[in-house]
C-alpha positions as CSV (number, residue, x, y, z in Angstrom):
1,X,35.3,-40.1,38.3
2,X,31.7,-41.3,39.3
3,X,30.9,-43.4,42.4
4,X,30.9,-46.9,41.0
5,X,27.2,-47.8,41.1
6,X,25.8,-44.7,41.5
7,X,23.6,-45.0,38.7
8,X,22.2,-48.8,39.4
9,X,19.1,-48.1,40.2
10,X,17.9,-47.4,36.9
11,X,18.6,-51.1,35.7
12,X,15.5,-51.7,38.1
13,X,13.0,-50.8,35.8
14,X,11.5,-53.1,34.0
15,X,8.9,-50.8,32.1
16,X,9.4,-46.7,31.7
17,X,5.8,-46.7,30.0
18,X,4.2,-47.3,33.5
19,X,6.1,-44.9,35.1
20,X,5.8,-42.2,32.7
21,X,2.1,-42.7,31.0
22,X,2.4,-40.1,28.3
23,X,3.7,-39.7,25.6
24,X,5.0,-36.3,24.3
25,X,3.0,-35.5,21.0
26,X,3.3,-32.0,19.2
27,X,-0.7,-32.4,18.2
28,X,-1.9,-32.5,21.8
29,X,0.9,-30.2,23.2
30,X,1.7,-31.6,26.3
31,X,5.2,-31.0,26.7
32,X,5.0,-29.4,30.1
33,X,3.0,-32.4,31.9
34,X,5.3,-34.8,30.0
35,X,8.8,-32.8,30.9
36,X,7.3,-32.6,34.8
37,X,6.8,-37.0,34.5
38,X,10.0,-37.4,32.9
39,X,12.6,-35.3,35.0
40,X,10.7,-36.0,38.2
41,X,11.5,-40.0,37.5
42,X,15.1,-39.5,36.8
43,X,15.5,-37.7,40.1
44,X,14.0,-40.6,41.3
45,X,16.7,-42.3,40.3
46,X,19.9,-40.1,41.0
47,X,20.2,-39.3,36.7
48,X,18.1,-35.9,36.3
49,X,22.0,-34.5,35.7
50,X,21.9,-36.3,32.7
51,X,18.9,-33.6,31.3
52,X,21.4,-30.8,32.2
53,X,24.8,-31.8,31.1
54,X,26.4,-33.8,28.3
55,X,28.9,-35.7,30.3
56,X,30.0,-35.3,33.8
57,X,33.3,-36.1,33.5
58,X,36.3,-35.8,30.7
59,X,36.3,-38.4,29.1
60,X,33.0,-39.8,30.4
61,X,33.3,-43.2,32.2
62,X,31.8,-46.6,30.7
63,X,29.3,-46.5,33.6
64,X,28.2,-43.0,33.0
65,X,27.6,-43.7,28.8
66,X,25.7,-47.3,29.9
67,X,23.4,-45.0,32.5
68,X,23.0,-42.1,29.5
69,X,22.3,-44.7,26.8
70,X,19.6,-46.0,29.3
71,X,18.2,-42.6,29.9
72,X,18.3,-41.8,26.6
73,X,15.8,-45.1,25.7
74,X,13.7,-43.6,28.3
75,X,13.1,-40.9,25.9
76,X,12.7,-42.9,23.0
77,X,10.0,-44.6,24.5
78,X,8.3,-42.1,25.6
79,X,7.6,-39.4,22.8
80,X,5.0,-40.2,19.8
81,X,6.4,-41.9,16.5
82,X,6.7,-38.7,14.6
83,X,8.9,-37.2,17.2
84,X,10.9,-40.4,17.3
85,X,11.5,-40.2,13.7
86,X,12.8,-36.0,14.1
87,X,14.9,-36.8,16.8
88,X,16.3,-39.9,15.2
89,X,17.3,-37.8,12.1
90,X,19.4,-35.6,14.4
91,X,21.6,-38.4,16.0
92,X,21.8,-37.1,19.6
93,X,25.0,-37.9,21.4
94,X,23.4,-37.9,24.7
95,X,20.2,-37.8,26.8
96,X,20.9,-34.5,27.1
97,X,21.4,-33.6,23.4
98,X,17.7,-35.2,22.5
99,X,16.0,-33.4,25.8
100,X,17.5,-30.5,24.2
101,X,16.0,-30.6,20.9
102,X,12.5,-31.9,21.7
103,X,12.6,-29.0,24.4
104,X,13.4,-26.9,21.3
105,X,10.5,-28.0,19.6
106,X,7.8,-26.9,21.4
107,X,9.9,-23.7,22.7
108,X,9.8,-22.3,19.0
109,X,6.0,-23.7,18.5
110,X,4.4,-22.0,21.4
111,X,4.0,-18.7,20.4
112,X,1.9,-19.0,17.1
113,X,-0.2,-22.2,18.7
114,X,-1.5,-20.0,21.4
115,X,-2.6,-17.7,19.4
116,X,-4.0,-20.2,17.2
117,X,-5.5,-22.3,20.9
118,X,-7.1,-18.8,22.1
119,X,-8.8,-17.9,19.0
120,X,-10.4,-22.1,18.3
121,X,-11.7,-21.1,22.0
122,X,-12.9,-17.9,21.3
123,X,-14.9,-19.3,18.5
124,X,-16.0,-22.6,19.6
125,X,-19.6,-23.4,19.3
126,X,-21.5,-26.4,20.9
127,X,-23.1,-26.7,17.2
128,X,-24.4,-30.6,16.9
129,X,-22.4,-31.9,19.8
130,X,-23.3,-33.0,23.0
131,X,-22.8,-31.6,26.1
132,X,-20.3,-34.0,27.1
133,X,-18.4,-33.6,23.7
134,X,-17.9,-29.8,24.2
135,X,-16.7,-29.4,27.2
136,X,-14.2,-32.1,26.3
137,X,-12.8,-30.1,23.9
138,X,-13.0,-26.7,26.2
139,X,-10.9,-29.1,28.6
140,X,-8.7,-30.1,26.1
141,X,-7.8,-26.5,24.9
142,X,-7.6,-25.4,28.1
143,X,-4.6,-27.9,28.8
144,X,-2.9,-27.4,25.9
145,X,-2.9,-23.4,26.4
146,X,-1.3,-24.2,30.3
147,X,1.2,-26.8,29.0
148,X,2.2,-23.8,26.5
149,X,2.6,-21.5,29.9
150,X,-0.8,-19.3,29.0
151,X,-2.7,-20.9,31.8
152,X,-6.5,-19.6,31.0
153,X,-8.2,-18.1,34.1
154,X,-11.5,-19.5,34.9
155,X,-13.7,-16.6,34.5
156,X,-12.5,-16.3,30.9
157,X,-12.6,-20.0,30.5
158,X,-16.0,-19.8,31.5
159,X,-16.8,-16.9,29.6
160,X,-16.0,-18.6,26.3
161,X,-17.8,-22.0,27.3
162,X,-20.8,-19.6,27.7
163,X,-20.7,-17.5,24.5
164,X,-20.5,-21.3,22.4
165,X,-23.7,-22.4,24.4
166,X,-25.9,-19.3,23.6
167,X,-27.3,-20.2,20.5
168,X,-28.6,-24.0,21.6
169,X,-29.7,-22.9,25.5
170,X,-30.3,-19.7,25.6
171,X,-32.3,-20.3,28.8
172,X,-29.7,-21.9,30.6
173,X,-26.9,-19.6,30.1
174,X,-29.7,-16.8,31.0
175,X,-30.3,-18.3,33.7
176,X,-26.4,-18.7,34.5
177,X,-25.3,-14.8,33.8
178,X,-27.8,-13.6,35.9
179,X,-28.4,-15.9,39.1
180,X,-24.9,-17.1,39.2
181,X,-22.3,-14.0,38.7
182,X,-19.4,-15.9,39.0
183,X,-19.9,-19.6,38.3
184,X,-17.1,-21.8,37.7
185,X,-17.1,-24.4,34.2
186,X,-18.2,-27.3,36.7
187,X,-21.3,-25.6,37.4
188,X,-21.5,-24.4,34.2
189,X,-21.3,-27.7,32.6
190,X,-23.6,-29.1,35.5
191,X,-26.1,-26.9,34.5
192,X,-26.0,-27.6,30.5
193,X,-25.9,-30.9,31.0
194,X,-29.2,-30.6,33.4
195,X,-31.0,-29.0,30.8
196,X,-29.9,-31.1,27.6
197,X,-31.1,-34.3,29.3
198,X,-34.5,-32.3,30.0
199,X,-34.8,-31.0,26.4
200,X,-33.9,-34.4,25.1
201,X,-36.9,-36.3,27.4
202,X,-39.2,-33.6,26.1
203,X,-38.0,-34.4,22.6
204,X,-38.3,-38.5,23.0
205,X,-41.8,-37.8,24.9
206,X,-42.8,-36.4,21.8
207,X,-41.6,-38.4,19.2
208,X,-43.4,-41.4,21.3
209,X,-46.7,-39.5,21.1
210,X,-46.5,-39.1,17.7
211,X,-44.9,-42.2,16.6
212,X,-47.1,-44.9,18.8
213,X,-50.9,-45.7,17.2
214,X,-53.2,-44.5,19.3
215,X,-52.0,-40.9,19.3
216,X,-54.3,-38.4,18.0
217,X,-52.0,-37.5,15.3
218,X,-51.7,-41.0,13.7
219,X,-55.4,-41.0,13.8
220,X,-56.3,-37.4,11.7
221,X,-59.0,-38.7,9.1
222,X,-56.9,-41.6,6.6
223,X,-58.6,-43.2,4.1
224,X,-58.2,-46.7,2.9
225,X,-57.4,-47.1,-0.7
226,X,-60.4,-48.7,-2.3
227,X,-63.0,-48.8,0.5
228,X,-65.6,-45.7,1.4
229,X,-65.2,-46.1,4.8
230,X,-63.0,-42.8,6.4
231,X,-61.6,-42.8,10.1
232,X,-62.1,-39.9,12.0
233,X,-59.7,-39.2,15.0
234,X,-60.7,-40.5,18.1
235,X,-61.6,-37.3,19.8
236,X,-64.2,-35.2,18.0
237,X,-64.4,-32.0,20.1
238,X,-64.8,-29.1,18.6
239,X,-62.7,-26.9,21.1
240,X,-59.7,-27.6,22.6
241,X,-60.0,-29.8,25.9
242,X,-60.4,-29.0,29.3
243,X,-57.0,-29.6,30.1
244,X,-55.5,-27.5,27.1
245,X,-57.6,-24.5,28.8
246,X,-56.0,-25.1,32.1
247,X,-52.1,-25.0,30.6
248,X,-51.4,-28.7,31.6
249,X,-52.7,-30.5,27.9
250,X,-49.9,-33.5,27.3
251,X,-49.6,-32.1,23.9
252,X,-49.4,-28.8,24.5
253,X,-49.6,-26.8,21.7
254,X,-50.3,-30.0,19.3
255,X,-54.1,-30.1,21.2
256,X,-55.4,-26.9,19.5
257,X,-54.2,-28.2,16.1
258,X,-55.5,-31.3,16.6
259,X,-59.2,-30.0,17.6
260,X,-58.8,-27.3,14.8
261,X,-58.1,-30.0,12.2
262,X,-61.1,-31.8,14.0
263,X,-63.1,-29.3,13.0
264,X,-62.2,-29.0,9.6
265,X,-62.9,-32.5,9.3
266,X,-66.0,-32.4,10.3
267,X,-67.0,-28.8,8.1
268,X,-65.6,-31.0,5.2
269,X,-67.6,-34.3,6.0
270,X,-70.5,-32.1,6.3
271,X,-70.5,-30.2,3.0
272,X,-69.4,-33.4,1.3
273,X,-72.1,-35.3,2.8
274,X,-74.7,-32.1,1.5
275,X,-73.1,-32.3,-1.9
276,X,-73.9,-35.8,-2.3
277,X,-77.9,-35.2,-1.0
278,X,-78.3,-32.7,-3.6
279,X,-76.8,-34.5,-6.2
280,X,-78.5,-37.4,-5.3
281,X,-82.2,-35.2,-5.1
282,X,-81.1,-34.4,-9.0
Protein backbone atom coordinates (compact mmCIF):
# COMPACT_ATOMS: atom_id res chain seq x y z
CA UNK A 1 0.00 0.00 0.00
CA UNK A 2 1.39 3.62 -0.64
CA UNK A 3 2.20 6.23 2.08
CA UNK A 4 -1.03 8.22 2.29
CA UNK A 5 0.08 11.53 0.74
CA UNK A 6 2.99 10.61 -0.79
CA UNK A 7 2.09 11.85 -4.05
CA UNK A 8 0.61 15.47 -2.92
CA UNK A 9 2.93 17.45 -4.13
CA UNK A 10 1.91 17.26 -7.56
CA UNK A 11 -1.59 18.93 -6.85
CA UNK A 12 0.78 22.09 -6.38
CA UNK A 13 1.09 22.80 -9.80
CA UNK A 14 -0.84 25.07 -11.16
CA UNK A 15 0.65 25.11 -14.75
CA UNK A 16 2.95 22.02 -16.29
CA UNK A 17 3.48 24.27 -19.50
CA UNK A 18 5.89 26.57 -17.40
CA UNK A 19 7.68 23.90 -16.00
CA UNK A 20 8.17 21.85 -19.01
CA UNK A 21 8.41 24.60 -22.09
CA UNK A 22 8.39 22.13 -24.92
CA UNK A 23 6.43 20.35 -26.52
CA UNK A 24 7.36 17.04 -28.04
CA UNK A 25 6.77 17.28 -31.93
CA UNK A 26 7.95 14.39 -34.37
CA UNK A 27 8.80 17.41 -37.12
CA UNK A 28 11.43 19.05 -34.95
CA UNK A 29 12.52 15.79 -33.19
CA UNK A 30 13.12 16.71 -29.84
CA UNK A 31 12.20 13.80 -27.96
CA UNK A 32 15.44 13.59 -26.00
CA UNK A 33 15.40 17.33 -24.58
CA UNK A 34 11.73 16.89 -23.99
CA UNK A 35 11.99 13.21 -22.17
CA UNK A 36 15.10 14.92 -20.02
CA UNK A 37 12.24 18.06 -18.94
CA UNK A 38 9.62 15.71 -18.36
CA UNK A 39 11.17 12.87 -16.14
CA UNK A 40 13.48 15.30 -14.37
CA UNK A 41 9.99 17.19 -13.05
CA UNK A 42 8.32 14.11 -11.96
CA UNK A 43 11.37 13.31 -9.78
CA UNK A 44 10.79 16.54 -8.59
CA UNK A 45 7.84 15.41 -7.37
CA UNK A 46 8.35 11.74 -5.98
CA UNK A 47 6.17 10.25 -9.39
CA UNK A 48 9.16 9.42 -12.00
CA UNK A 49 7.93 5.55 -10.95
CA UNK A 50 4.98 6.25 -12.69
CA UNK A 51 7.26 6.40 -16.29
CA UNK A 52 8.61 2.86 -15.30
CA UNK A 53 5.76 0.88 -14.05
CA UNK A 54 2.04 0.48 -14.67
CA UNK A 55 0.91 0.25 -11.07
CA UNK A 56 2.86 -0.14 -7.92
CA UNK A 57 0.67 -2.05 -6.20
CA UNK A 58 -2.16 -4.94 -6.88
CA UNK A 59 -4.89 -3.57 -7.16
CA UNK A 60 -3.55 -0.07 -7.38
CA UNK A 61 -4.87 2.39 -4.60
CA UNK A 62 -7.35 5.41 -5.38
CA UNK A 63 -4.44 7.68 -4.50
CA UNK A 64 -2.00 6.15 -6.75
CA UNK A 65 -4.79 6.22 -10.09
CA UNK A 66 -5.65 10.12 -8.91
CA UNK A 67 -1.54 10.79 -8.98
CA UNK A 68 -1.23 8.58 -12.47
CA UNK A 69 -4.29 10.29 -14.03
CA UNK A 70 -2.56 13.62 -13.08
CA UNK A 71 0.74 12.48 -14.55
CA UNK A 72 -0.78 11.28 -17.36
CA UNK A 73 -2.40 15.12 -18.14
CA UNK A 74 1.06 16.13 -17.78
CA UNK A 75 1.73 14.40 -20.90
CA UNK A 76 -1.18 15.37 -22.64
CA UNK A 77 -0.26 18.75 -22.30
CA UNK A 78 2.83 18.60 -23.22
CA UNK A 79 3.18 16.81 -26.70
CA UNK A 80 2.03 18.61 -30.16
CA UNK A 81 -1.68 18.08 -31.31
CA UNK A 82 -0.86 15.41 -33.82
CA UNK A 83 0.79 13.38 -31.18
CA UNK A 84 -2.20 14.00 -28.86
CA UNK A 85 -4.47 12.70 -31.47
CA UNK A 86 -1.97 9.09 -31.92
CA UNK A 87 -1.84 8.64 -28.45
CA UNK A 88 -5.49 9.31 -27.84
CA UNK A 89 -6.40 6.68 -30.50
CA UNK A 90 -4.43 4.12 -28.40
CA UNK A 91 -6.34 4.62 -25.05
CA UNK A 92 -3.33 4.28 -22.57
CA UNK A 93 -4.23 2.87 -19.26
CA UNK A 94 -1.51 4.63 -17.53
CA UNK A 95 1.22 7.30 -17.59
CA UNK A 96 3.31 4.71 -18.17
CA UNK A 97 1.47 3.04 -21.15
CA UNK A 98 1.45 6.67 -23.19
CA UNK A 99 5.33 7.29 -22.15
CA UNK A 100 5.70 4.03 -23.60
CA UNK A 101 4.28 4.49 -26.97
CA UNK A 102 5.45 8.07 -27.66
CA UNK A 103 8.95 6.62 -26.60
CA UNK A 104 8.20 4.11 -29.29
CA UNK A 105 7.61 6.66 -31.78
CA UNK A 106 10.65 8.21 -32.20
CA UNK A 107 12.67 4.83 -31.24
CA UNK A 108 11.39 3.26 -34.59
CA UNK A 109 11.80 6.83 -36.49
CA UNK A 110 15.38 7.53 -35.65
CA UNK A 111 17.21 5.44 -37.81
CA UNK A 112 15.92 6.53 -41.38
CA UNK A 113 15.65 10.51 -40.14
CA UNK A 114 19.34 10.51 -39.45
CA UNK A 115 20.19 9.42 -42.44
CA UNK A 116 17.71 11.65 -43.92
CA UNK A 117 19.29 14.86 -41.15
CA UNK A 118 22.97 13.90 -42.29
CA UNK A 119 22.47 14.00 -45.93
CA UNK A 120 19.97 17.72 -45.76
CA UNK A 121 23.42 18.81 -43.95
CA UNK A 122 25.66 17.41 -46.26
CA UNK A 123 23.97 19.28 -48.97
CA UNK A 124 22.83 22.47 -47.55
CA UNK A 125 23.71 25.53 -49.34
CA UNK A 126 23.47 29.18 -48.07
CA UNK A 127 21.77 29.86 -51.65
CA UNK A 128 19.60 33.29 -51.19
CA UNK A 129 19.57 33.28 -47.44
CA UNK A 130 21.14 35.30 -45.06
CA UNK A 131 23.74 34.58 -42.85
CA UNK A 132 21.67 34.48 -39.97
CA UNK A 133 19.08 32.19 -41.75
CA UNK A 134 21.68 29.43 -42.48
CA UNK A 135 23.24 28.92 -39.58
CA UNK A 136 19.77 28.65 -38.01
CA UNK A 137 19.05 25.88 -39.90
CA UNK A 138 22.83 24.23 -39.39
CA UNK A 139 21.75 24.70 -35.60
CA UNK A 140 18.55 23.29 -35.98
CA UNK A 141 19.84 20.04 -37.71
CA UNK A 142 22.50 19.81 -35.56
CA UNK A 143 19.88 19.38 -32.60
CA UNK A 144 17.71 17.25 -34.12
CA UNK A 145 20.70 14.71 -35.18
CA UNK A 146 21.77 14.82 -30.94
CA UNK A 147 18.25 14.44 -29.78
CA UNK A 148 18.22 11.27 -32.28
CA UNK A 149 21.68 10.10 -30.21
CA UNK A 150 24.08 10.99 -33.52
CA UNK A 151 25.51 14.01 -31.70
CA UNK A 152 27.59 15.76 -34.86
CA UNK A 153 31.19 16.55 -33.86
CA UNK A 154 32.16 20.08 -34.37
CA UNK A 155 34.83 19.70 -36.88
CA UNK A 156 32.34 17.98 -39.17
CA UNK A 157 29.67 20.38 -38.24
CA UNK A 158 31.90 22.89 -39.37
CA UNK A 159 33.04 21.23 -42.29
CA UNK A 160 29.56 21.07 -43.78
CA UNK A 161 28.66 24.83 -42.73
CA UNK A 162 31.92 25.58 -44.85
CA UNK A 163 31.29 23.54 -48.02
CA UNK A 164 27.40 25.43 -48.15
CA UNK A 165 29.24 28.90 -47.95
CA UNK A 166 31.79 28.34 -50.82
CA UNK A 167 29.91 29.33 -53.63
CA UNK A 168 28.68 32.97 -52.09
CA UNK A 169 32.22 33.76 -49.98
CA UNK A 170 34.69 32.16 -51.39
CA UNK A 171 37.14 34.61 -49.75
CA UNK A 172 35.93 34.13 -46.40
CA UNK A 173 35.99 30.49 -46.17
CA UNK A 174 39.59 30.88 -47.96
CA UNK A 175 40.50 32.83 -45.61
CA UNK A 176 38.99 30.43 -42.82
CA UNK A 177 40.71 26.83 -44.15
CA UNK A 178 43.80 28.35 -44.32
CA UNK A 179 44.56 30.85 -41.29
CA UNK A 180 42.26 29.18 -38.95
CA UNK A 181 42.91 25.08 -39.07
CA UNK A 182 40.50 24.33 -36.73
CA UNK A 183 37.82 26.94 -36.17
CA UNK A 184 34.84 26.25 -34.37
CA UNK A 185 31.00 27.26 -36.18
CA UNK A 186 30.99 30.39 -33.76
CA UNK A 187 33.93 31.69 -35.47
CA UNK A 188 32.89 30.48 -38.49
CA UNK A 189 29.62 32.18 -38.39
CA UNK A 190 31.44 35.33 -36.90
CA UNK A 191 33.42 35.58 -39.76
CA UNK A 192 30.45 35.17 -42.55
CA UNK A 193 28.53 37.29 -40.99
CA UNK A 194 31.55 40.00 -40.91
CA UNK A 195 31.94 39.79 -44.47
CA UNK A 196 28.10 39.71 -45.53
CA UNK A 197 27.54 42.99 -43.78
CA UNK A 198 30.72 44.29 -45.73
CA UNK A 199 29.58 43.00 -49.09
CA UNK A 200 26.11 44.31 -48.47
CA UNK A 201 27.53 48.19 -47.57
CA UNK A 202 29.63 47.81 -50.71
CA UNK A 203 26.42 46.86 -52.52
CA UNK A 204 24.03 49.84 -50.92
CA UNK A 205 27.22 52.28 -51.54
CA UNK A 206 26.69 51.49 -54.98
CA UNK A 207 23.32 51.43 -55.64
CA UNK A 208 23.36 55.16 -53.87
CA UNK A 209 25.97 56.25 -56.40
CA UNK A 210 24.08 55.14 -59.11
CA UNK A 211 20.63 55.80 -58.06
CA UNK A 212 21.13 59.60 -56.53
CA UNK A 213 21.27 62.63 -59.46
CA UNK A 214 24.37 63.96 -59.39
CA UNK A 215 26.25 60.70 -60.09
CA UNK A 216 28.10 60.47 -63.20
CA UNK A 217 26.11 57.65 -64.43
CA UNK A 218 22.68 59.46 -64.28
CA UNK A 219 24.38 62.16 -66.09
CA UNK A 220 25.88 60.04 -69.50
CA UNK A 221 24.56 62.37 -72.43
CA UNK A 222 20.24 62.27 -72.20
CA UNK A 223 18.43 64.13 -74.48
CA UNK A 224 15.17 65.83 -73.96
CA UNK A 225 12.45 64.81 -76.25
CA UNK A 226 11.67 67.81 -78.47
CA UNK A 227 14.45 70.24 -77.64
CA UNK A 228 18.21 70.28 -79.33
CA UNK A 229 19.87 70.97 -76.38
CA UNK A 230 22.02 67.46 -75.19
CA UNK A 231 23.61 67.17 -71.57
CA UNK A 232 26.99 66.01 -71.38
CA UNK A 233 28.13 64.34 -68.08
CA UNK A 234 29.56 66.59 -65.76
CA UNK A 235 33.20 65.45 -66.04
CA UNK A 236 34.67 65.61 -69.54
CA UNK A 237 38.08 64.07 -69.07
CA UNK A 238 39.28 62.14 -71.55
CA UNK A 239 41.36 59.63 -69.29
CA UNK A 240 40.45 58.24 -66.32
CA UNK A 241 41.11 60.58 -63.18
CA UNK A 242 43.87 60.97 -61.02
CA UNK A 243 42.50 59.04 -58.38
CA UNK A 244 41.46 55.96 -60.68
CA UNK A 245 45.35 55.89 -61.56
CA UNK A 246 46.26 55.68 -57.87
CA UNK A 247 43.71 52.47 -57.11
CA UNK A 248 41.49 54.63 -54.56
CA UNK A 249 38.69 56.06 -57.52
CA UNK A 250 35.14 55.83 -55.44
CA UNK A 251 33.81 54.09 -58.39
CA UNK A 252 36.33 51.87 -59.06
CA UNK A 253 36.03 50.10 -62.00
CA UNK A 254 32.80 52.27 -63.08
CA UNK A 255 35.50 55.44 -63.59
CA UNK A 256 37.15 54.00 -66.72
CA UNK A 257 33.71 53.37 -68.21
CA UNK A 258 32.55 56.44 -67.45
CA UNK A 259 35.63 58.49 -69.08
CA UNK A 260 35.59 55.90 -71.93
CA UNK A 261 31.92 56.64 -72.62
CA UNK A 262 33.15 60.37 -72.22
CA UNK A 263 35.04 59.99 -74.91
CA UNK A 264 32.81 58.47 -77.25
CA UNK A 265 30.61 61.24 -76.52
CA UNK A 266 32.64 63.62 -77.43
CA UNK A 267 34.09 61.56 -80.89
CA UNK A 268 30.31 61.44 -81.68
CA UNK A 269 29.49 65.22 -80.92
CA UNK A 270 32.38 65.93 -83.03
CA UNK A 271 31.64 63.99 -86.22
CA UNK A 272 28.08 65.04 -85.81
CA UNK A 273 28.82 68.51 -85.39
CA UNK A 274 31.35 68.01 -88.87
CA UNK A 275 28.41 66.37 -90.59
CA UNK A 276 26.26 69.20 -90.08
CA UNK A 277 29.18 71.97 -91.36
CA UNK A 278 29.45 70.05 -94.50
CA UNK A 279 25.98 69.73 -95.11
CA UNK A 280 25.38 72.99 -94.27
CA UNK A 281 28.57 74.31 -96.85
CA UNK A 282 26.28 72.19 -99.53
Amino acid sequence: MSTPGIYDKIYTVTSVTHLIPIKLDLAKLNYTHWSTLFSTHCAAFNVHTFLAESTTSDPPTEEWKNSDAVVMGWIFLTISESLLKRLLNTQPKTSCEAWDFLKKIFQDNKRSKTVELTAELRSLSITDQTAEAYFRKTDSIAAMLQNLGSKMEEDELVTYAINGLNDRFPHATHIIIHIYPFPDLNTVRSMITLEEMQLNRIKRINKESIGTPSAPTVLLAQTNTGNTSTYRPQNTATQPCRNFNRGHCRFGEKCRYLHQLNRNNIGHNVANSGQSRTNGNN
